[in-house]
Structures are given as C-alpha cells and as structure tokens.
C-alpha positions as CSV (number, residue, x, y, z in Angstrom):
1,X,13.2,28.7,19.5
2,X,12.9,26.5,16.8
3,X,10.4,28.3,15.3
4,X,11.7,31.6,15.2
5,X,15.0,29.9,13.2
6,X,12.3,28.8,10.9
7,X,11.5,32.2,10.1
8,X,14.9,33.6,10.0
9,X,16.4,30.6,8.0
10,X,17.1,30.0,4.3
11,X,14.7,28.2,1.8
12,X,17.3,25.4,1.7
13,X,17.0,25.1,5.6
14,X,13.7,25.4,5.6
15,X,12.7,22.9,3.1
16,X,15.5,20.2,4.3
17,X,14.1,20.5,8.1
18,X,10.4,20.6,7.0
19,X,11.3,16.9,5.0
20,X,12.6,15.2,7.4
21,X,10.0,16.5,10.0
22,X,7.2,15.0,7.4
23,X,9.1,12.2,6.2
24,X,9.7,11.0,9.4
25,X,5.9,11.8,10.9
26,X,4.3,9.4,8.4
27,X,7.3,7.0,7.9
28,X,6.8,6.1,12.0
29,X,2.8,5.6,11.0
30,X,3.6,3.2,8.9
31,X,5.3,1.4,11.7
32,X,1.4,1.2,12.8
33,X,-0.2,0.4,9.8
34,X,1.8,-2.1,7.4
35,X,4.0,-4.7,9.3
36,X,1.0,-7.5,9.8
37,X,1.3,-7.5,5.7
38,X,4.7,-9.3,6.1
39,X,3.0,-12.3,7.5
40,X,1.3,-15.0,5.1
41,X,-1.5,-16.1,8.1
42,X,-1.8,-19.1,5.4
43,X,-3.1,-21.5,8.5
44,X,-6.0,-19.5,8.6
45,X,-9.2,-18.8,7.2
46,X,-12.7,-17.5,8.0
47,X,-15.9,-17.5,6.0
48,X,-14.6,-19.0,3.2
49,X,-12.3,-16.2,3.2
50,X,-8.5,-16.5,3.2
51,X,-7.7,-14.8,6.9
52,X,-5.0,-12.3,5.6
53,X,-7.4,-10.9,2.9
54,X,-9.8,-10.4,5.4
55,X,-7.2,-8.5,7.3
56,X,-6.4,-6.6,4.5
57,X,-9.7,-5.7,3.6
58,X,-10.8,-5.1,7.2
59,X,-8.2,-2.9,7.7
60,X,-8.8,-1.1,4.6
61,X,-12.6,-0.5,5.0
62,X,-11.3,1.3,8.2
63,X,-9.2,3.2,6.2
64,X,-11.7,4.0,3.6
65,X,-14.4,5.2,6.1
66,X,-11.6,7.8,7.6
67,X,-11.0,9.3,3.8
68,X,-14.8,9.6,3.7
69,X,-14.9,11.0,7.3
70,X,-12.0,13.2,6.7
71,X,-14.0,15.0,3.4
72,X,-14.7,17.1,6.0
73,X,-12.7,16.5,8.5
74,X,-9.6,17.1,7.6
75,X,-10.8,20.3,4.7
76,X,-12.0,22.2,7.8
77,X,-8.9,21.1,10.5
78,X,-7.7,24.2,12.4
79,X,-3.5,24.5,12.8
80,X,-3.9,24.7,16.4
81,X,-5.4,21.2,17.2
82,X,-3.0,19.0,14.2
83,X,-0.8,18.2,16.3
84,X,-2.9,16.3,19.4
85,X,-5.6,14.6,17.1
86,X,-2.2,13.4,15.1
87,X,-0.7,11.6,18.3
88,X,-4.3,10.6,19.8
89,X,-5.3,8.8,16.4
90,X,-1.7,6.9,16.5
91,X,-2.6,5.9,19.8
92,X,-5.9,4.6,19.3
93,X,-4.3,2.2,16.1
94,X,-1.3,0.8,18.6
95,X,-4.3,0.0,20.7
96,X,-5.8,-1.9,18.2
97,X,-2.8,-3.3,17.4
98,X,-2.8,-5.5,20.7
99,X,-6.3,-6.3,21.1
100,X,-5.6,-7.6,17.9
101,X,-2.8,-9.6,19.8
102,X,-4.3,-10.5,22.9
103,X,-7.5,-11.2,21.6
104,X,-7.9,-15.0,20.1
105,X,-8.4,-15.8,16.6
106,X,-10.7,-15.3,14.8
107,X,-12.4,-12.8,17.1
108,X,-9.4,-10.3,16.4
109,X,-9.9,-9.5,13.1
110,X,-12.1,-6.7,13.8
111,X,-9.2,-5.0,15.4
112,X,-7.9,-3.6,12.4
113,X,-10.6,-2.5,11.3
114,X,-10.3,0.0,14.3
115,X,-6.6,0.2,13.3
116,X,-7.1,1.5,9.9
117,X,-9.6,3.9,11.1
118,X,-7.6,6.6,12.8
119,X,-4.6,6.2,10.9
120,X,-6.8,7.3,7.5
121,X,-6.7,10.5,8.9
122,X,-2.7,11.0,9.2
123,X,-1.8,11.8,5.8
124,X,-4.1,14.5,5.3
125,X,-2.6,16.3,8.7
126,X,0.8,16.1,8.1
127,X,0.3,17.2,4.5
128,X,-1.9,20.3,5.8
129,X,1.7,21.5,7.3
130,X,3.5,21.4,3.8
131,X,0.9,22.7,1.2
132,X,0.6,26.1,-0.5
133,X,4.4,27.4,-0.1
134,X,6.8,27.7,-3.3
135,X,9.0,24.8,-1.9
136,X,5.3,22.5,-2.1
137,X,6.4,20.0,-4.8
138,X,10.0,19.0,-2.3
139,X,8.1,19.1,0.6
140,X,5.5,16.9,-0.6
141,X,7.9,14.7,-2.9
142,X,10.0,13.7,0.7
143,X,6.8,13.3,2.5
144,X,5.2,10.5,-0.3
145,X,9.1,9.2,-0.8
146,X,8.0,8.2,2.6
147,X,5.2,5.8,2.2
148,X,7.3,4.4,-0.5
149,X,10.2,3.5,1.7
150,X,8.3,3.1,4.6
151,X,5.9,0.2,3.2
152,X,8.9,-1.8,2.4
153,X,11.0,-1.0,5.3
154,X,8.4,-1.4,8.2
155,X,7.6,-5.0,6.8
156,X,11.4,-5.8,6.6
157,X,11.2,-5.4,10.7
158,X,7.9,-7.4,10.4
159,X,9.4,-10.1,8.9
160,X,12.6,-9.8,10.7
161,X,10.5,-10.1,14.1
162,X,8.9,-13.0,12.8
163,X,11.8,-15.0,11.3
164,X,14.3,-13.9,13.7
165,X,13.0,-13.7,16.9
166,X,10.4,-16.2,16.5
167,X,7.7,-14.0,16.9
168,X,3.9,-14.8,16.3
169,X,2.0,-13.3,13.3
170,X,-0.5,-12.0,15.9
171,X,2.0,-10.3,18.2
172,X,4.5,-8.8,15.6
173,X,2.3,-5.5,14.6
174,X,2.0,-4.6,18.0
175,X,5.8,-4.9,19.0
176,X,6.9,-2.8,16.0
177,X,4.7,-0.4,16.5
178,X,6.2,-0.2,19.8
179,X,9.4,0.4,18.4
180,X,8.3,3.8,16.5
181,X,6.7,5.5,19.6
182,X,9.8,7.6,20.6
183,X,10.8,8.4,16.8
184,X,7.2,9.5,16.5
185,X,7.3,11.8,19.4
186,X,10.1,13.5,17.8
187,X,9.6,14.1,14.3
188,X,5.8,14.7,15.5
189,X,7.1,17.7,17.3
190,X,9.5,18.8,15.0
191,X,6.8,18.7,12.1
192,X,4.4,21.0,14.4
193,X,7.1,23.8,15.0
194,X,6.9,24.6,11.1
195,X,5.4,28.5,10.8
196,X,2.5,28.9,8.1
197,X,3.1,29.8,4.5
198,X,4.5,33.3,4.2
199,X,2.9,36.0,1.6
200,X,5.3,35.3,-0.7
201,X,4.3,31.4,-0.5
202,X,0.1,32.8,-0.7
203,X,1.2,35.0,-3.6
204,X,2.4,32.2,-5.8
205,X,0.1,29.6,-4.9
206,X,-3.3,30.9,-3.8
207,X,-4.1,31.5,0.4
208,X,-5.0,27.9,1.8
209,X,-8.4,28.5,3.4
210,X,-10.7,25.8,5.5
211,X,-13.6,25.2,3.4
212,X,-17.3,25.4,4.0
213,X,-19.8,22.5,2.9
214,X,-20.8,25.2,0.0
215,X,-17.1,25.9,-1.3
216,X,-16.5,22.0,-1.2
217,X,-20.1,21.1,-2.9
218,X,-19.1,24.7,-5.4
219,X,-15.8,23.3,-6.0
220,X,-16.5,20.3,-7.0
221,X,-19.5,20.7,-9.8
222,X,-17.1,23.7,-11.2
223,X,-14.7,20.8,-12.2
224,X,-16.7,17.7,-12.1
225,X,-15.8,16.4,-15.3
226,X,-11.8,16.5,-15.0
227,X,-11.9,15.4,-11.2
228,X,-14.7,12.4,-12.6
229,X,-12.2,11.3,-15.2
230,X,-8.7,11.6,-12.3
231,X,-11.0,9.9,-9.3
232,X,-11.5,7.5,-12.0
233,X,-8.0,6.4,-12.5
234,X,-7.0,6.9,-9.0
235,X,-10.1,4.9,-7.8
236,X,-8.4,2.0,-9.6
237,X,-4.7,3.1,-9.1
238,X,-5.0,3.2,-5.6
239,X,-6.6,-0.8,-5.5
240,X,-3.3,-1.8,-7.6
241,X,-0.7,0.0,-5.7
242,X,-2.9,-1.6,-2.4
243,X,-2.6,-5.0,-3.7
244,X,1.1,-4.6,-5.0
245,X,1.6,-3.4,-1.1
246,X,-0.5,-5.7,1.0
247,X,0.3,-8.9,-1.4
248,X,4.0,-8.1,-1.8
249,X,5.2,-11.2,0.4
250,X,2.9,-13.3,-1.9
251,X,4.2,-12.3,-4.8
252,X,7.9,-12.2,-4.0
253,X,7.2,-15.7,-2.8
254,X,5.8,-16.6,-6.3
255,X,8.7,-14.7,-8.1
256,X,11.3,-17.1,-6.0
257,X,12.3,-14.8,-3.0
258,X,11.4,-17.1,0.3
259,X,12.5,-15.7,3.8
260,X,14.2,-12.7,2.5
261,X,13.3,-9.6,4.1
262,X,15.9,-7.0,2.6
263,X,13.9,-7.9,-0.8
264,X,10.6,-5.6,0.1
265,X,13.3,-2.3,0.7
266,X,15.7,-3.4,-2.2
267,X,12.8,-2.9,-4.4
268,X,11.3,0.4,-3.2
269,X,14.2,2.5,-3.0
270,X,15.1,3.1,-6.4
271,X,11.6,3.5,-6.9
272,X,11.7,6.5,-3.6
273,X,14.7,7.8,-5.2
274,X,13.7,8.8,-8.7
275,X,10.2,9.7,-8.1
276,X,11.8,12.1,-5.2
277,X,14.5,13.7,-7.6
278,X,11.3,14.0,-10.3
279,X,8.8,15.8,-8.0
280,X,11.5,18.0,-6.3
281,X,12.7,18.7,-10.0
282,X,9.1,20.2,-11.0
283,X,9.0,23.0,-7.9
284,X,11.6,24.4,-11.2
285,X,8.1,25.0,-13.2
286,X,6.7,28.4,-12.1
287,X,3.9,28.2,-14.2
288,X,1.1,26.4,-12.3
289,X,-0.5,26.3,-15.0
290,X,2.1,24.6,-17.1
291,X,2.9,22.7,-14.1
292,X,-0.5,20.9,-13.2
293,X,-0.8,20.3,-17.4
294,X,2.8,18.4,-17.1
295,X,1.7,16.4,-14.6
296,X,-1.2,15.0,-16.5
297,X,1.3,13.9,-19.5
298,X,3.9,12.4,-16.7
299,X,1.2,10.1,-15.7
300,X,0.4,9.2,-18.9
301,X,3.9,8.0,-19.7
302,X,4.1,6.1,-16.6
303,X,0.9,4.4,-16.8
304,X,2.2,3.1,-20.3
305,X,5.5,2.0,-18.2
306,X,3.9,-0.3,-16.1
307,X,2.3,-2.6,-19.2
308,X,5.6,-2.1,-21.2
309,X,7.6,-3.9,-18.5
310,X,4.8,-6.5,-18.1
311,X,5.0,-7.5,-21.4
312,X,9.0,-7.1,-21.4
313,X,8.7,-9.5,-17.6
314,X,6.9,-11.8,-19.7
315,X,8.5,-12.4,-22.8
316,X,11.3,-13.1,-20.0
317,X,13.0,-10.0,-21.3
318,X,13.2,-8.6,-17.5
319,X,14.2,-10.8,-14.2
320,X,11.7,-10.1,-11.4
321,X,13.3,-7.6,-9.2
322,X,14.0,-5.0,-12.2
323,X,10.2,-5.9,-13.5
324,X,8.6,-5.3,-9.9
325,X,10.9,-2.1,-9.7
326,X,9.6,-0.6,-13.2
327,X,6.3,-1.3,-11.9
328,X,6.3,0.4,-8.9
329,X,7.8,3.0,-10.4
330,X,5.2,3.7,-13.2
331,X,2.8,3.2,-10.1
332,X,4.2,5.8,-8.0
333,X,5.1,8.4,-10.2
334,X,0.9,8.6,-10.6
335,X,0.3,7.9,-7.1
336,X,2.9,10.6,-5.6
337,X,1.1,14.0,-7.5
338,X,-2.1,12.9,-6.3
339,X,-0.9,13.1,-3.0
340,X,0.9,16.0,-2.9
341,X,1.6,18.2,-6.1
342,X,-1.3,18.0,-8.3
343,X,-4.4,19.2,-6.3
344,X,-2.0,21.3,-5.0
345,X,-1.1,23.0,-8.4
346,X,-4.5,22.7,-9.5
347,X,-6.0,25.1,-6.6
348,X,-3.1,27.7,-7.9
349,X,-3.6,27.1,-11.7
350,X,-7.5,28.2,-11.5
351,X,-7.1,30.7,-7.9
352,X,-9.4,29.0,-6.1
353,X,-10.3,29.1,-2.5
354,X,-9.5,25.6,-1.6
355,X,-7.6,23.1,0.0
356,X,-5.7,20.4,-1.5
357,X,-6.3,17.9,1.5
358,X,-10.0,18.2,0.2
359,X,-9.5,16.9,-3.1
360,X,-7.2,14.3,-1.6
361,X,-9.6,12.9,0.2
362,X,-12.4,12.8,-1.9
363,X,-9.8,10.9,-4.5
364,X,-8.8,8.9,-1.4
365,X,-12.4,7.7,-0.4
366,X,-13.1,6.6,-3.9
367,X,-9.8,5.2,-4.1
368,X,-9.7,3.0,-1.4
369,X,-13.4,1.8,-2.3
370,X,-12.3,0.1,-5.0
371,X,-9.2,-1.4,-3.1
372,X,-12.1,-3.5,-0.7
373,X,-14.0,-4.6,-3.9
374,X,-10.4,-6.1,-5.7
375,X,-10.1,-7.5,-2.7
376,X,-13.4,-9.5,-2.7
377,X,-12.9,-10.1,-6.5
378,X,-9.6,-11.9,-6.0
379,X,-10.9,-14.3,-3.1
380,X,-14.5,-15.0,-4.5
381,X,-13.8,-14.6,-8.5
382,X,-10.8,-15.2,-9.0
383,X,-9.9,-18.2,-6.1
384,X,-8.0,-20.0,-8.1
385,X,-5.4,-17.9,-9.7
386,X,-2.2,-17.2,-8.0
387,X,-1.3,-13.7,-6.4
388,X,1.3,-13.1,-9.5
389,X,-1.1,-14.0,-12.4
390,X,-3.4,-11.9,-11.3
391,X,-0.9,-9.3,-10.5
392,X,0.2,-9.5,-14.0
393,X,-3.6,-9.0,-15.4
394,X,-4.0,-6.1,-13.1
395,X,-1.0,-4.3,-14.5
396,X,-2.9,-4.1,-17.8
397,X,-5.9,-3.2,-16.7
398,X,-4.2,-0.4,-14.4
399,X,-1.7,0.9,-17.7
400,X,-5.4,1.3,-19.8
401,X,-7.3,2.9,-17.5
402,X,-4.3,5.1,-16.4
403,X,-4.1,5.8,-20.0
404,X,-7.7,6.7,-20.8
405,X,-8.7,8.3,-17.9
406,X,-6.0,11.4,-17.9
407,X,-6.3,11.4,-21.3
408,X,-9.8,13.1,-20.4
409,X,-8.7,14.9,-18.0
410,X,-5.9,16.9,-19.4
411,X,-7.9,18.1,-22.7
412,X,-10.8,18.9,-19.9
413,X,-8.8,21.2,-17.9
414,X,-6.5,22.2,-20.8
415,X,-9.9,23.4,-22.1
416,X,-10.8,25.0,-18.9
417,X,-7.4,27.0,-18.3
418,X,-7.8,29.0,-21.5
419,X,-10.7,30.6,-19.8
420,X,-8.4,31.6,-17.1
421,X,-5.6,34.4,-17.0
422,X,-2.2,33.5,-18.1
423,X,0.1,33.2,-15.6
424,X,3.3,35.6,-16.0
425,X,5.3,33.3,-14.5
426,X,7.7,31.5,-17.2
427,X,8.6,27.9,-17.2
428,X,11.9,26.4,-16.2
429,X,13.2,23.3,-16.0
C-alpha cells in the first residue's frame, strides 16, 4: 500500500517521506553506536592507555574493518536482502552493547570492537535506498543532517542516564540502545517500502549497477589521481571530525561546560540546519558536471572556515560555543558530500557504471584508518597536552590539508571533464 502511493505521489511527497524514513533509520543507529562517548571512564586505564581512548579506538577499528569489508560488500548488495542484514547487524551491536555491560572491566573492552563492526555497514545500506534519483542531493542532505544531530542528541540521553538516573558508564550504552529498538523497527520499514529510481531518475544521473571486482579495480585506476588527492583529505577529515565527536565531553569540559548535557545538541543543530538547507539547495544545479566542480570549491571554503575561527577563538575574538559551532560547520559541510552528493555526482558527471556506496567506502576505510592512528598519537605522543590544545592544533592541520588536497583534485577532474561531453543541462541556482 505504501508503496504503490510512492509511485503515484508527488516529488515533494516522495522526497519528504523518503527523509524521514532515512533520517530516522540511521539517527536510531546512532542510539547503538555513540552514547558510551558521553562518559569520561577517567577511573580507568589499561596498558598505559587511558580506558575511554581505547574504547574509542577499539570501537573504531571495528568500524574501520566493516568499511574495508563493505568495499565489496555493500558495492555488490542486492535490494532484496537491505532490509534483514540492516536489522540483523543492529542486533548483533546491542548485543555487544551488554556483554560490554555484563562483562567486568577490563575484559569488556573488546565488546565494541564487535559493536563497531556491524554498525560500519549501515550507512552504506540505507544510502543504497536514496542514490541515483534527481531528488539525491535532499535525500542524502536529511540522511547526513542525521549523524550530525544524532551524535549530539544520543549522548545528551547518555549523559542524561548517567547524571540523572544514576546510571553506570558500563550499563548506559546498552539501556539507550534499548530505547531506539521500536523507533528503529519503524522507520527501518518505512525506509524499505521506497520503489527504485524511475527512468527519469536513471536518465539524469546514470543506472546504479552492482559492480564486479573488474569495474571497481577499472574504476578506480581511471580516476586514481583525483580520488588519491579526496581519500587524502577525507583520510584526515574523517580522524578530526572522529576526535571532535568521540572527545566532545572532554573538550566541552575544558571549554567550561561541566554536567550540561543540552550543550552536545545546542551545538550541532545550527550546524544540521545550514549544511541541510546547502545540500538540498544544490539538487537546483542540473549540471552534474558543474555540480560535482562546485562541490570541490565549497569544501575549499569551508576547510579555510575552520582555521579562520581558530585563530578568531584564539585571539578571544569568538566565545566557545559560536567557535565549536563554526568548526563543525566547516567540518561538515566537507564531510556531508562525501557521504552523499559528491560520488554521487561524480558517477553522473563522467556516465560511469558505478555505485556511489563504492567510492564511499573505499574513502571510508582510509578514513577511519587514520582515525585509530590520531588516536594512538594523542595518548602515546602527545600525553601530556590537553584534549582542547590539541583540538586547536588539529584544526590547522585539518584547514591545510583540506585546502591542498581538493585543490588537486578539482584541477584533476576539471581536466578530466573536458574530455567528456557537455552536459545540456543548464545550471540553476
């Protein structure tokens, strides 16, 4: 029933019902993934290592071996079976979630390791329901508005379970993930009555096809230079965005904000809010070309953002919270098109048979590789200085390579494009 309304319903319709369906879907994993962050652990430590950074980095290994498994995973998934690997990978994280409980300290770290595992997978299926239709760019802006709200919301009710109720570190994960199972069920199935792009969606933005080991291995050395210079940037965009995530309590802390929850959402959704209206505004741009070119000076701009407001937070120019907001959002308006719009326009600018959870996970992989080693930097070279120093030193090195890097990559594939056809298409904005 719902499906056949689907088909019969406007674009408006359509792309409002197919948001929420994905905004909710991987909001809810979140609830599974990201509310131990909201404890300190500060009692603990193992190996010389402070216990919460090994939780990070545990879980995030986990993670990272899931972008590498879902190379091919997730570039040859078949629509029929999205919707029960979803719900069974959820599972096996809440699982996780109380061994990790139940299971004494410090044996239990190794439990999210197992929880970061399945939940790698996630993004690339619920973003395999949204890519290669004309509405793309909405649909895949209110998905990543998602882990932007999400991050700071789920570790509100963290924090709220633990200050409120009086609920140990250990335990808290696994009672709010609890809480998500029903909202999970629903937008889970909502999200899995969508119908597959139409011919008007293939005709604008290139079929989406499963792809071989040979069109992945093709696609790749046909483009190796520009995706180098992107996986570059990401590989280190992704370990700052990480560390600005999983440290947030630390840092907030540092910056003066003790025992106030509403602080982790107050901060991220302005942040959700422009880079939503932004991405939305660029499904305008019918040019894919144009489009995928755009993106490359967007990021530029906002990797300059990020060491403008340092410098500004510094010179005690900017209080903390509109400094922490400027930097997230020069951090997530180059995290969101990586996620969703850029590979996505890139497989329509050149007509290739592709698909952009491929690309996404390749960057992923890379990406959250060089989380785990910034991880093991900070605690073994870099002991001594405090979670917001070297916060602040990050943010440079982030703005330079985020500079630098694209740079590359846009007079690569600017090159590259005038090989190609122009597009008839014009550009609107």
């Amino acid at each position: 029933m719902i499906k056949s309304w689907l088909l019969r319903t406007s674009k408006f319709n359509f792309t409002v019902y197919a948001i929420i369906a994905a905004f909710g879907t991987y909001f809810c994993m979140y609830g599974y993934r990201k509310t131990f962050t909201a404890a300190g652990y500060e009692d603990y430590e193992l190996w010389g290592i402070q216990y919460k950074i090994l939780l990070v980095t545990v879980q995030v290994l986990g993670y990272m071996l899931a972008k590498f498994i879902g190379i091919k995973v997730i570039s040859e998934l078949k629509p029929g079976r999205r919707l029960f690997m979803l719900l069974g990978l959820v599972a096996i994280a809440e699982i996780a979630l109380l061994l990790f409980a139940v299971v004494p300290y410090p044996y239990n770290f190794i439990f999210l390791f197992f929880n970061g595992l399945p939940l790698g997978m996630i993004w690339g299926i619920v973003f395999s329901y949204l890519e290669g239709r004309t509405t793309s760019e909405a649909l895949g802006a209110g998905l990543s508005v998602s882990f932007i709200v999400s991050s700071g919301a789920v570790r509100t009710i963290g924090k709220w379970l633990t200050v409120s109720w009086g609920v140990s570190e250990f335990l808290m994960p696994f009672l709010a993930g609890l809480l998500f199972i029903v909202p999970l069920l629903l937008f889970s199935f909502l999200l899995n009555q969508l119908p597959p792009p139409t011919a008007e969606d293939e005709a604008a933005r290139t079929k989406r096809e499963p792809m071989t080991r040979m069109d992945r291995s093709a696609f790749l050395s046909k483009f190796a230079l520009g995706l180098f210079a992107l996986i570059a940037f990401y590989t280190v965009l992704t370990a700052f965005r990480s560390f600005r995530d999983d440290f947030a309590n630390e840092i907030w802390i540092a910056l003066g904000y003790v025992d106030k929850p509403a602080i982790f959402s107050q901060s991220e959704f302005p942040i959700a809010f422009i880079v939503f209206v932004f991405i939305t505004a660029t499904m305008a741009i019918r040019n894919n070309q144009k489009a995928f070119i755009i993106y490359h000076w967007v990021m530029i701009a906002s990797s300059a953002l990020v060491a403008v407001s340092t410098l500004l937070f510094q010179m005690k120019m900017l209080a903390p919270l509109p400094w922490m907001i400027l930097v997230g959002l020069g951090t997530y308006m180059c995290y969101v098109p990586f996620n969703c719009v850029l590979f996505d326009r890139m497989i329509a600018a050149f007509k290739t048979v592709a698909n952009a959870g491929f690309l996404i996970y390749v960057a992923d992989s890379a990406g959250y590789l060089g989380s785990v080693a910034v991880m093991f930097y900070k605690n073994f070279g870099q002991p001594n200085l405090s979670w917001l120093d070297f916060f602040i030193s990050f943010s440079y090195i982030l703005s330079g390579a985020g500079v630098l890097a694209v740079l590359v990559s846009v007079f690569y594939f600017n090159a590259k494009l005038k090989n190609q056809p122009t597009e008839i298409a014009t550009t609107t904005i």
